[in-house]
C-alpha positions as a Markdown table, in Angstrom:
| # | Residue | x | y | z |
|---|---|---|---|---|
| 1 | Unk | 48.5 | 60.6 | 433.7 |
| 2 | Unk | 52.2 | 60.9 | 434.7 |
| 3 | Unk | 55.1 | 59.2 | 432.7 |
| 4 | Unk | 58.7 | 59.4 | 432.0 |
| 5 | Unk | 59.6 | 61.4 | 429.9 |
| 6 | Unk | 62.8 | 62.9 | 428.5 |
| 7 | Unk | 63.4 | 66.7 | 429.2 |
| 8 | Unk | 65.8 | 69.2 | 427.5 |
| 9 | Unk | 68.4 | 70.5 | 430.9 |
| 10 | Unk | 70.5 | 72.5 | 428.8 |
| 11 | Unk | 71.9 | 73.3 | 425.5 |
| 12 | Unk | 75.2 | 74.1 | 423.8 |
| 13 | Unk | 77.4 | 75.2 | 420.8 |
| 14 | Unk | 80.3 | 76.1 | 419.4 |
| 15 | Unk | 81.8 | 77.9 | 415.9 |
| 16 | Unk | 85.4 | 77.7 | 414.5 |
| 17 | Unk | 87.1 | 81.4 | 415.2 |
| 18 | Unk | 87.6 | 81.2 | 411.1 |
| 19 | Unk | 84.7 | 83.1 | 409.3 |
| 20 | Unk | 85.0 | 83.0 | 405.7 |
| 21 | Unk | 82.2 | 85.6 | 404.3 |
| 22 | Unk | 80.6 | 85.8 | 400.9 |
| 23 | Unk | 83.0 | 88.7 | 399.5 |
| 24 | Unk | 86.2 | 85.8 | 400.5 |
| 25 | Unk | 84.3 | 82.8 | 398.0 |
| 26 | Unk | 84.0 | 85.3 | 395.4 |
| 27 | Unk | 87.8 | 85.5 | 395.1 |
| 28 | Unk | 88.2 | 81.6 | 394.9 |
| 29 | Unk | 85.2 | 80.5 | 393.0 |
| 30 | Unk | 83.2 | 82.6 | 390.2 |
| 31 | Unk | 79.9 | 84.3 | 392.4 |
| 32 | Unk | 79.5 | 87.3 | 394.7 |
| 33 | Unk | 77.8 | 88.2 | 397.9 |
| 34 | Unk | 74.4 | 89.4 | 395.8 |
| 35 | Unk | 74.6 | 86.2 | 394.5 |
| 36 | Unk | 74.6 | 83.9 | 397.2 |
| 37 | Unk | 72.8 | 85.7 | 399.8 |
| 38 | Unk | 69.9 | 86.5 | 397.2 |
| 39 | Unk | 69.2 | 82.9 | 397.0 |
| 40 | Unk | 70.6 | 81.3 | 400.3 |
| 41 | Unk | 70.3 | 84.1 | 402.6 |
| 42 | Unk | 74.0 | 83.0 | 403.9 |
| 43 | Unk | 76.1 | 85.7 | 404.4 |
| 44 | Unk | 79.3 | 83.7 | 405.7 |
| 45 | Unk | 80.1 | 80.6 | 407.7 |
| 46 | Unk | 82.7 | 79.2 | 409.9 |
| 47 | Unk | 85.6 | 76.7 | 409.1 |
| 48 | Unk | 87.3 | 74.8 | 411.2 |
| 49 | Unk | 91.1 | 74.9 | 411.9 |
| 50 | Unk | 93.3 | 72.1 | 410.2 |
| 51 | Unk | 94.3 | 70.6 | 413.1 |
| 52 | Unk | 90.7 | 70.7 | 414.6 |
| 53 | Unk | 88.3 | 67.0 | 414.5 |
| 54 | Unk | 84.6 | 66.7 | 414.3 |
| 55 | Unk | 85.4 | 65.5 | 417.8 |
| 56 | Unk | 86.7 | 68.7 | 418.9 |
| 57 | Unk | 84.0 | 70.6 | 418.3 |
| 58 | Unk | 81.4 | 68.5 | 419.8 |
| 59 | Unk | 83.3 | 68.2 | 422.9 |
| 60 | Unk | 83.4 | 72.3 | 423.1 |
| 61 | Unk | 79.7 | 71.7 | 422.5 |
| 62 | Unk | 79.3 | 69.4 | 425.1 |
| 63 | Unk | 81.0 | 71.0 | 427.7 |
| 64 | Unk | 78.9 | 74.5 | 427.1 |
| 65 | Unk | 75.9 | 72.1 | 426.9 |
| 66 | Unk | 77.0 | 70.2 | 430.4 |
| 67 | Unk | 77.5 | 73.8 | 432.2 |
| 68 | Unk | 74.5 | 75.2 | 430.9 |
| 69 | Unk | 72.9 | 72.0 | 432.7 |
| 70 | Unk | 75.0 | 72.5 | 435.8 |
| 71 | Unk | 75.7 | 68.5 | 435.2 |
| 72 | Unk | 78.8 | 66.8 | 435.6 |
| 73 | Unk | 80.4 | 64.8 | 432.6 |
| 74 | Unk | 80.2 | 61.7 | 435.1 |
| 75 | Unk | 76.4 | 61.9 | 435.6 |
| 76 | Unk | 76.6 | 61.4 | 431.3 |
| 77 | Unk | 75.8 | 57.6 | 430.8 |
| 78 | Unk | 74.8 | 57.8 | 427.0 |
| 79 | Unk | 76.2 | 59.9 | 423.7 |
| 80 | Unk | 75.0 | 59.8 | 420.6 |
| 81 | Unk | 76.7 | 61.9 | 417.8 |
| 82 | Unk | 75.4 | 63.3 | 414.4 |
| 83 | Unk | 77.7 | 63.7 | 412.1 |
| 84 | Unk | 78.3 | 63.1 | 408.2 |
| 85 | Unk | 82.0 | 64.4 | 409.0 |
| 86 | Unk | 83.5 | 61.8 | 411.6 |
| 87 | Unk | 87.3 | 62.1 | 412.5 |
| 88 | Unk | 87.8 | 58.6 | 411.7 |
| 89 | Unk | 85.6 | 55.5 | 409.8 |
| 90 | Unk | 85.8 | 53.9 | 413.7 |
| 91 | Unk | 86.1 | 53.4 | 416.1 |
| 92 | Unk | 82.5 | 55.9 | 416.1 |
| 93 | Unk | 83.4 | 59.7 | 417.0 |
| 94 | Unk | 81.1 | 60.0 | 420.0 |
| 95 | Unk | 84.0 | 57.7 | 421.6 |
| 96 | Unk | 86.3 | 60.4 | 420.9 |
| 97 | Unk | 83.9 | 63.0 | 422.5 |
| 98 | Unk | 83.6 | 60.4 | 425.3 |
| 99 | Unk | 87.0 | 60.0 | 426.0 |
| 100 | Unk | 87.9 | 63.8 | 425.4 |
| 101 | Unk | 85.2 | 64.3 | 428.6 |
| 102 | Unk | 86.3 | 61.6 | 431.0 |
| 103 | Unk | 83.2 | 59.6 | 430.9 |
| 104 | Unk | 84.7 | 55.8 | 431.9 |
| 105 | Unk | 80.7 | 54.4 | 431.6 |
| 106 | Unk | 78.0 | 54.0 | 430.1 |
| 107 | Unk | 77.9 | 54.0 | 425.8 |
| 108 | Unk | 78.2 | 56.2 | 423.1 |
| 109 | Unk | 77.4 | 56.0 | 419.2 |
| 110 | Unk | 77.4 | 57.8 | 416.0 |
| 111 | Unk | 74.4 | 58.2 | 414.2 |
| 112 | Unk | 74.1 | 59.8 | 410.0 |
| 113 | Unk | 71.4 | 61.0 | 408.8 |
| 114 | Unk | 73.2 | 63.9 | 407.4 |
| 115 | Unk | 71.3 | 67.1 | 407.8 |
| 116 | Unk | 68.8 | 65.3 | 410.1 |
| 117 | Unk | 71.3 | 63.6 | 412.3 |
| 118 | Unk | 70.7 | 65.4 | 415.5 |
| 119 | Unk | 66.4 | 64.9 | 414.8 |
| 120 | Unk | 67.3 | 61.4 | 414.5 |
| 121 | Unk | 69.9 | 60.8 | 417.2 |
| 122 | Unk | 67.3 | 62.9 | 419.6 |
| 123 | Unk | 64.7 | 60.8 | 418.8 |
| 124 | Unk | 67.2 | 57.5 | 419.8 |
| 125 | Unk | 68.1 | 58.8 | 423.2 |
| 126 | Unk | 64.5 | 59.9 | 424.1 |
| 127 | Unk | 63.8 | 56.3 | 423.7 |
| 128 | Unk | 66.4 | 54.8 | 425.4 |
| 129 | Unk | 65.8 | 57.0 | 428.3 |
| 130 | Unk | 62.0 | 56.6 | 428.3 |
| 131 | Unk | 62.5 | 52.7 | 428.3 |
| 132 | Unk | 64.8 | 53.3 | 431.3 |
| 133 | Unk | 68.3 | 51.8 | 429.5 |
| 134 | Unk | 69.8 | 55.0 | 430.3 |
| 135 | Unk | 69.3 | 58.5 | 432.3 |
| 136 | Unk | 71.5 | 61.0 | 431.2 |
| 137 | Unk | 72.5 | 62.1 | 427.7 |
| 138 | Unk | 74.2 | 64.1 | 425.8 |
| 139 | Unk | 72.7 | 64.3 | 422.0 |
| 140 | Unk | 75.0 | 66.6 | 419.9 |
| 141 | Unk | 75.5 | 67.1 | 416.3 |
| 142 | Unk | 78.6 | 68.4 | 414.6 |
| 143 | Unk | 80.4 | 68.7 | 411.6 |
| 144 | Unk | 83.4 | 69.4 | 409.5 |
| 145 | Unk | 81.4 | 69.4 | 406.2 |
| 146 | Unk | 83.5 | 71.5 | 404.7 |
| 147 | Unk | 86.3 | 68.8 | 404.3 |
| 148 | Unk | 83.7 | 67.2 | 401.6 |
| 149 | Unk | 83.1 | 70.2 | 400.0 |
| 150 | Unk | 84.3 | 70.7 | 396.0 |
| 151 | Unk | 85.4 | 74.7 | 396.4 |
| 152 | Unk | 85.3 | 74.9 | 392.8 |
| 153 | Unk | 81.5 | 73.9 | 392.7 |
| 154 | Unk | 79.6 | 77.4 | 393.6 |
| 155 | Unk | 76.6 | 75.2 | 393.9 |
| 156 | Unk | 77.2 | 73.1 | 396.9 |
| 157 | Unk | 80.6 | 75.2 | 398.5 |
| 158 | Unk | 78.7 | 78.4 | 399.1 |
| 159 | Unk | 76.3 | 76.3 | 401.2 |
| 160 | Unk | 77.9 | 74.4 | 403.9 |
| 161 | Unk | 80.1 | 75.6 | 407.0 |
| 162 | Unk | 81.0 | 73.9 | 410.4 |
| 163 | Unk | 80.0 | 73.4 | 413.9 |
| 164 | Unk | 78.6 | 71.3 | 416.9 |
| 165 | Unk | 75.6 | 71.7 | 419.0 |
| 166 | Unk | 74.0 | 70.1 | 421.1 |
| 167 | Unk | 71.4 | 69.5 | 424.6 |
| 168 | Unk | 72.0 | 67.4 | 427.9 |
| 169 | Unk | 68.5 | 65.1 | 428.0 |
| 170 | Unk | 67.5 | 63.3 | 431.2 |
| 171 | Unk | 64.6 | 61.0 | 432.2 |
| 172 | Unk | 62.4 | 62.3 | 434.6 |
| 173 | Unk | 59.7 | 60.5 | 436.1 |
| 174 | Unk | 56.0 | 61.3 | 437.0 |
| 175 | Unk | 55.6 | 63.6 | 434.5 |
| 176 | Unk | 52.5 | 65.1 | 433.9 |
| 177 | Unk | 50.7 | 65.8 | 429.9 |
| 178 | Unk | 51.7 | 69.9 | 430.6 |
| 179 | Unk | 55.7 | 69.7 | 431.9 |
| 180 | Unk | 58.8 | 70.3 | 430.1 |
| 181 | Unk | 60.2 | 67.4 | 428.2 |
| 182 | Unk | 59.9 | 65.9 | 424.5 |
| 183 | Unk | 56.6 | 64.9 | 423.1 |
| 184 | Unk | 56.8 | 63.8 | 419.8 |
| 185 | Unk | 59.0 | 63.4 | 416.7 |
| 186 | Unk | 58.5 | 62.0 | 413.5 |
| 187 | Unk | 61.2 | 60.7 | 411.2 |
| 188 | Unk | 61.4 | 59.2 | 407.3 |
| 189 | Unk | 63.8 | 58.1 | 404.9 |
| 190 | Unk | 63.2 | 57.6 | 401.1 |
| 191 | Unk | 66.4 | 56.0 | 399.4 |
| 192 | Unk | 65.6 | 56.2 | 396.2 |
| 193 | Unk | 66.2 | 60.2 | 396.1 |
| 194 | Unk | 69.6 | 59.6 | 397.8 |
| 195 | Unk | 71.2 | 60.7 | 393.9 |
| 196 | Unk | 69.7 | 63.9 | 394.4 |
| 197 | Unk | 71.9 | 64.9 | 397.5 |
| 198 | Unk | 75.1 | 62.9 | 398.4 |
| 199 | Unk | 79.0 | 62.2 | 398.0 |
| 200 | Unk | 80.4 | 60.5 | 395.7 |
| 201 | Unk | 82.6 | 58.7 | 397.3 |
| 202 | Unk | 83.0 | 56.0 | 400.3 |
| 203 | Unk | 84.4 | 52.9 | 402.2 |
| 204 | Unk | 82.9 | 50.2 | 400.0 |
| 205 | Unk | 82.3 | 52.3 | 396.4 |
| 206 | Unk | 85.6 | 54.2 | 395.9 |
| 207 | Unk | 87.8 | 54.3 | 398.5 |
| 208 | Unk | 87.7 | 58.1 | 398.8 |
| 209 | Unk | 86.2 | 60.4 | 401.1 |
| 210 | Unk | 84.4 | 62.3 | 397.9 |
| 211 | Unk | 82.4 | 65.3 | 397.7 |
| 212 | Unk | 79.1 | 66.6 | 398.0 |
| 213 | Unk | 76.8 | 66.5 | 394.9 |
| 214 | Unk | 73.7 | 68.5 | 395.1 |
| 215 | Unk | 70.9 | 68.6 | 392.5 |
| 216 | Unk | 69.3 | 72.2 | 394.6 |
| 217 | Unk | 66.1 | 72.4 | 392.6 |
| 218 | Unk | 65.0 | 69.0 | 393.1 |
| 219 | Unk | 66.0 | 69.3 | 396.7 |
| 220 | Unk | 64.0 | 72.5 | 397.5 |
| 221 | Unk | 61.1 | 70.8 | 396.5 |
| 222 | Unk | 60.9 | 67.8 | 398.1 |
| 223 | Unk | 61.9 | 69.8 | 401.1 |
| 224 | Unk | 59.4 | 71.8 | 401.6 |
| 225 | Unk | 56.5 | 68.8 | 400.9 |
| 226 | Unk | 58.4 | 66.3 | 402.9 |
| 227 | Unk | 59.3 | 68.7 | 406.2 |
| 228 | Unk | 55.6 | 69.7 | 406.6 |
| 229 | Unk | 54.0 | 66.6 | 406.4 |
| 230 | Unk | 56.5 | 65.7 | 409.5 |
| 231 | Unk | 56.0 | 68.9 | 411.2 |
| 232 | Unk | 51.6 | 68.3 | 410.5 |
| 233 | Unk | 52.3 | 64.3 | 411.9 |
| 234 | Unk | 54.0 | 65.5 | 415.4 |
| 235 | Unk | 51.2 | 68.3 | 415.5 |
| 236 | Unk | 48.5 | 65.8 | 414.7 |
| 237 | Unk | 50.2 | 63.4 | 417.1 |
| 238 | Unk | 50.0 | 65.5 | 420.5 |
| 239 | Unk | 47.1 | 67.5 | 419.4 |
| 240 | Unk | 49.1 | 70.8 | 419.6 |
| 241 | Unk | 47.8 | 73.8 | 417.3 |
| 242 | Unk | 50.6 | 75.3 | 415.3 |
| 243 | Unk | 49.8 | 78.5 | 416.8 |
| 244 | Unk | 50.5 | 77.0 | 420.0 |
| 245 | Unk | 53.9 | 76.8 | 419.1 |
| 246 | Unk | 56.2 | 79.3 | 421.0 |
| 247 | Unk | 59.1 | 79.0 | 418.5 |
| 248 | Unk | 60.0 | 77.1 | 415.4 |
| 249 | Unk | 64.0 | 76.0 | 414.6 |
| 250 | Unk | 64.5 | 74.6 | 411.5 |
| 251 | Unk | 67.6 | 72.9 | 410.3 |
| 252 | Unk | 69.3 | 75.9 | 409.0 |
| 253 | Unk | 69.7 | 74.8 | 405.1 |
| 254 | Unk | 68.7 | 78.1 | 402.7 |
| 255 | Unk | 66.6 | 81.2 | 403.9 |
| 256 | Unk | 64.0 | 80.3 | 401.0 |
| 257 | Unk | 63.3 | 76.6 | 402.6 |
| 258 | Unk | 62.8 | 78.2 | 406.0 |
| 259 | Unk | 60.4 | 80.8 | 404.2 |
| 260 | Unk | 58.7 | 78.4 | 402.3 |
| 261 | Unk | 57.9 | 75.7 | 405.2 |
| 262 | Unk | 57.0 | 78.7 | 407.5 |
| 263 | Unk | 54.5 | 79.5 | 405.0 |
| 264 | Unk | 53.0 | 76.7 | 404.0 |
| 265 | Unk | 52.8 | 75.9 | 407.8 |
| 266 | Unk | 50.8 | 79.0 | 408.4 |
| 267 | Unk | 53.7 | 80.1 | 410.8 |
| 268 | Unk | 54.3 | 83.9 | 411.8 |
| 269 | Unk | 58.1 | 85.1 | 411.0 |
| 270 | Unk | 58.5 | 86.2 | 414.2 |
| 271 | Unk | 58.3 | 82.7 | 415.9 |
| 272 | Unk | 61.0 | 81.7 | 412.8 |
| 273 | Unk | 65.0 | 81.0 | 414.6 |
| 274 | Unk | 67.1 | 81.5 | 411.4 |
| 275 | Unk | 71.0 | 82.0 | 411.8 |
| 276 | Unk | 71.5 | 80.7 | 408.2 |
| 277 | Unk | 72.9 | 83.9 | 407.5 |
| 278 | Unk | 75.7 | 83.6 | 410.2 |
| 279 | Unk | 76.7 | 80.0 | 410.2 |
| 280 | Unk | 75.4 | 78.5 | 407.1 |
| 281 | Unk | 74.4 | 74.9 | 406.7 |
| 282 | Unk | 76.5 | 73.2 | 409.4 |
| 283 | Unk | 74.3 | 70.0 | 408.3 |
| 284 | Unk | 73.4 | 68.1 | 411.8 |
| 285 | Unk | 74.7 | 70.6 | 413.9 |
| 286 | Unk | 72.6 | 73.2 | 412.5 |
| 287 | Unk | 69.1 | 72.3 | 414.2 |
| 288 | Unk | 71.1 | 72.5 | 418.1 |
| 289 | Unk | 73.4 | 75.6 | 417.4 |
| 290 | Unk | 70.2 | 77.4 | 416.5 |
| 291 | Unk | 68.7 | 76.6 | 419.7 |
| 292 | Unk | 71.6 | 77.4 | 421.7 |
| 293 | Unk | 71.5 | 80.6 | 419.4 |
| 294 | Unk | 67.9 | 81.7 | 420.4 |
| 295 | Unk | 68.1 | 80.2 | 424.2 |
| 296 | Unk | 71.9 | 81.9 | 425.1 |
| 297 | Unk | 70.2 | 85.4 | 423.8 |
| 298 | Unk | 66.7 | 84.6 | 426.1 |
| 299 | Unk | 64.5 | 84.3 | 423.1 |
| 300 | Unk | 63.5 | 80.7 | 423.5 |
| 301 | Unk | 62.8 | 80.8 | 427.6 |
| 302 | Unk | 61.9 | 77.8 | 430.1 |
| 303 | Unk | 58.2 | 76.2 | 429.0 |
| 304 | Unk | 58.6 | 77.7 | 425.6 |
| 305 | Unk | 57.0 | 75.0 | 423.2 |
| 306 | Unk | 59.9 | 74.4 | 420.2 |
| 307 | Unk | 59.0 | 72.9 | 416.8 |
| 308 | Unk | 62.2 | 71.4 | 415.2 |
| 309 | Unk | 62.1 | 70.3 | 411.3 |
| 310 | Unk | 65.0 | 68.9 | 409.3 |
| 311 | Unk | 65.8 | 67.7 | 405.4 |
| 312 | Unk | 68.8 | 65.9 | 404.6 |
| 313 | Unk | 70.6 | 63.5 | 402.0 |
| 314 | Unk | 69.1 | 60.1 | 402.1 |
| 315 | Unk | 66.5 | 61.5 | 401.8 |
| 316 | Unk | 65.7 | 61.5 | 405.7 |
| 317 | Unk | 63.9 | 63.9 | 407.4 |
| 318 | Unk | 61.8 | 64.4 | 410.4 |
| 319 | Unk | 60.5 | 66.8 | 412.9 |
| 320 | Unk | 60.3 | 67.2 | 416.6 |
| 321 | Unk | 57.9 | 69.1 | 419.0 |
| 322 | Unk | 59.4 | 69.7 | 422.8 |
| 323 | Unk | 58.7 | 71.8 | 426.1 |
| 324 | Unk | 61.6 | 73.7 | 427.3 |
């Protein structure tokens, strides 16, 4: 039976020039590489210049993702931007990205789900385009997290680093059950952990931007519980086997969470895209830089079946299961 369907025409990414490695934290905050790479597997992570925006970054994103595509910024008629970092409170940042382009139509949006922004922002524009409000898209997700990071906290700053990703999506009709294009996802919230990963500040509370709070042990596992049971509900949705599954790209948050769910999931480390240990946590940009990562060196190829998983604050998390 054919059907529209939203299909994946090209990725993107881009990282800060700054690196800042283990061995440079361990002069600013008591820790040391062993330290942090024995129980993150992060090794260093990018930041981005001062006078660089959220917005700047996803547009370089964007425009790698649009030429991977071979599609013109005018054929773009929707953006929708994951971020936890935006350059301003409004107007929303994908306007930003959307001017910075030259797009004149069509709309663009912010979405936060922290880590799981770009799962969630992916799983918006598939609708949209399956129900035929809009064709083209551009879903990125990027962040300057580590504007909300407290460098004197060696639990949280050794974590995070920043970056955008992102994929061009456009409907395509007659589809048929075996093409390229998005087939599932699978995405939850549960407020009443939001304590256990967030900032404390905001708008309405304090009046500050604030910075992260992180309760790790607690986090790791409900991470590992709540990720596969969204990874088993897309699987169990489409009927797909997980060895089926060509690659899997997790949201890149600590080496240990992508062990743990690959092996709970029965998943071999070979099918496993990590670059945790290059980029760190880049929150909702970490999911598309990894992909960009795995398709830019010809891991992930076209027709390649991709699981994606992601935990964030909230807690919201989800999964997503794609053709390439």
């Amino acid at each position: 039976m054919s059907q529209r369907r939203s299909v994946v025409l090209g990725t993107g990414g881009y990282l800060p020039e700054r690196v800042l490695t283990n061995e440079d934290l361990a002069r600013m905050v008591e820790t040391s590489d062993e330290w942090i790479a024995a129980r993150t597997g992060i090794r260093q992570r990018h930041i981005a210049a001062e006078d660089q925006l959220t917005s700047d970054l996803a547009t370089r994103a964007a425009e790698s993702a649009l030429a991977a595509a071979g599609v013109e910024p005018s054929a773009i008629d929707l953006i929708i931007l994951a971020t936890t970092t935006p350059d301003r409170t409004f107007p929303a940042t994908a306007t930003a990205v959307q001017a910075k382009l030259g797009i004149a139509g069509g709309a663009a949006f912010d979405v936060q789900a922290v880590c799981s922004g770009f799962l969630f922002a992916l799983a918006t524009a598939d609708s949209m385009l399956r129900t035929g409000l809009f064709d083209t898209a551009l879903v990125l997700g990027a962040e300057t997290f580590t504007r909300i990071l407290d460098w004197s906290d060696r639990g949280t700053c050794v974590l995070f680093g920043d970056g955008a990703g992102g994929v061009v999506l456009q409907a395509q009709e007659d589809v048929q059950a075996g093409d390229r294009g998005i087939l599932a996802h699978h995405i939850r919230t549960d407020g009443t952990k939001g304590d256990l990963l967030h900032v404390d500040g905001g708008v309405s509370s304090t009046g500050t931007i604030g910075h992260v709070r992180m309760q790790g042990n607690q986090v790791f596992r409900h991470a590992v519980t709540n990720i596969s049971s969204a990874v088993e509900a897309v699987l169990g949705e489409t009927g797909v086997g997980i060895e089926e599954v060509d690659w899997f790209v997790p949201h890149q948050a600590n080496q240990r969470i992508l062990d743990g769910v690959a092996k709970r999931l029965k998943l071999k480390e070979s099918k496993v895209i990590s670059t945790v240990a290059g980029h760190g946590n880049t929150s909702a940009a970490s999911i598309p830089l990894a992909l960009w990562t795995a398709v830019s060196d010809g891991r992930i190829k076209p027709g390649d079946l991709v699981l994606s998983e992601a935990m964030g604050g909230g807690f919201s998390w989800g999964a997503t299961l794609l053709r390439l």
